[in-house]
C-alpha positions as CSV (number, residue, x, y, z in Angstrom):
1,X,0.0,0.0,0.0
2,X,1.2,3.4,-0.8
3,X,1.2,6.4,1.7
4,X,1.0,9.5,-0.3
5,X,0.9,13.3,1.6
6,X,0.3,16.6,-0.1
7,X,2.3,19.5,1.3
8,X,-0.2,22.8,0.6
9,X,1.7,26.1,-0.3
10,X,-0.6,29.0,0.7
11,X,0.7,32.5,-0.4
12,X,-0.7,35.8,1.2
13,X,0.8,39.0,1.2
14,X,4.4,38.6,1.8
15,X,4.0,35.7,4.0
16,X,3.7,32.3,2.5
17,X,2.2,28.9,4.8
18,X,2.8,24.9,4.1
19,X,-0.1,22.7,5.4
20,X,0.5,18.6,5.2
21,X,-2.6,16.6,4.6
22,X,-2.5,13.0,6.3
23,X,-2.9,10.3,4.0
24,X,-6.3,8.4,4.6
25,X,-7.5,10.7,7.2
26,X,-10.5,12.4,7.1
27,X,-10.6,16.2,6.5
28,X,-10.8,18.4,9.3
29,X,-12.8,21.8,9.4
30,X,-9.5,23.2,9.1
31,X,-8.4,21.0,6.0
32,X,-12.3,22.2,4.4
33,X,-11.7,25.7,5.3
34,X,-8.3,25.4,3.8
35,X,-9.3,23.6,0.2
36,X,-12.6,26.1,-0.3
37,X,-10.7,29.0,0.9
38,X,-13.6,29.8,3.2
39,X,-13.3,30.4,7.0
40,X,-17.0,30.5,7.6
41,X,-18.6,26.9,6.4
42,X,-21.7,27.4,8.0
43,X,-23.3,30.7,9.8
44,X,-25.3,33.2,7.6
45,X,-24.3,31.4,4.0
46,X,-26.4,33.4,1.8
47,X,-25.4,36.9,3.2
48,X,-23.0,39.1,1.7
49,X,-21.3,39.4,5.0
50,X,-22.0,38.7,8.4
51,X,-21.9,40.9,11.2
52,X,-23.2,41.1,14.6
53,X,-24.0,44.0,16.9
54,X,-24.1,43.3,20.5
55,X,-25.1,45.5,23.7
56,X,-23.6,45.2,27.3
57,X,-24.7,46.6,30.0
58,X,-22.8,47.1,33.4
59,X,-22.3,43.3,35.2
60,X,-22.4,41.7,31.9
61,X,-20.3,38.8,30.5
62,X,-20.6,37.3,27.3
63,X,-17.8,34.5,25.3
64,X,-17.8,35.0,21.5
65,X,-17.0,32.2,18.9
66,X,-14.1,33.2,16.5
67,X,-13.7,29.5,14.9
68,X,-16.3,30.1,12.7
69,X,-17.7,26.5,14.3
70,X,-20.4,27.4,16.9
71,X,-23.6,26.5,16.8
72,X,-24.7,29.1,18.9
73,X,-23.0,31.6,17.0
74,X,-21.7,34.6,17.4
75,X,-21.5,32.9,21.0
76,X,-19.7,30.2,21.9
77,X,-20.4,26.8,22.6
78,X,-16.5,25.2,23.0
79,X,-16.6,23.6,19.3
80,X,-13.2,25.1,19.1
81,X,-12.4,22.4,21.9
82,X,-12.7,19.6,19.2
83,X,-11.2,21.8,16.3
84,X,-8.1,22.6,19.0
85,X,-7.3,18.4,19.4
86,X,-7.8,17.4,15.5
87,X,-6.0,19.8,14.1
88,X,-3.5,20.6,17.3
89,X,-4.5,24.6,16.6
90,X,-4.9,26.7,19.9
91,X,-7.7,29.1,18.7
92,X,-10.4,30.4,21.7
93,X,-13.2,32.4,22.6
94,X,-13.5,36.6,23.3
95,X,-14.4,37.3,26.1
96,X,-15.7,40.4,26.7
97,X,-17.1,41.7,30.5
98,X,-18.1,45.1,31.6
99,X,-17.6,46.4,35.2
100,X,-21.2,46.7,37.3
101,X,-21.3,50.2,37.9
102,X,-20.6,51.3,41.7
């Protein structure tokens, strides 16, 4: 049986990027994103662009998604937990908190 990898060159700006694909594995979300060219694979498809406005008010707390993988989006829900040990990336939440006023 032969084992075959592809080494991906990704170019942008000045920087350039090399991503292996494992032989026989399945693709990742970040192997998808990265053969599409898309980041977002699922939230708000048909718009243009999405963006979400948020108010806080004093006392709040709220953790936003930025992997794009959430099902609660723009909120998290810890799908970058599962996307973090597949792919061994580190990405997170925001978190963003406002001070109850005194």
């Amino acid at each position: 049986m032969k084992t075959v990898s592809a080494v991906i060159l990704c170019t942008f700006s000045a920087s350039a990027s090399a991503f292996v694909v494992r032989p026989g594995a399945a693709k990742s979300p970040l192997e998808s994103r990265l053969f599409d060219g898309k980041i977002n694979s699922k939230i708000e498809l048909d718009s243009p662009k999405v963006a979400t406005m948020d108010k806080l008010v004093p006392g709040d707390k709220k953790v936003y998604c930025r992997c794009w993988l959430s099902g609660t989006f723009p909120l998290c829900d810890a799908s970058h937990v599962a996307h973090n040990k597949d792919t061994g990336d580190n990405v997170g939440p925001l978190i963003v908190s406002v001070d109850k006023s005194g």
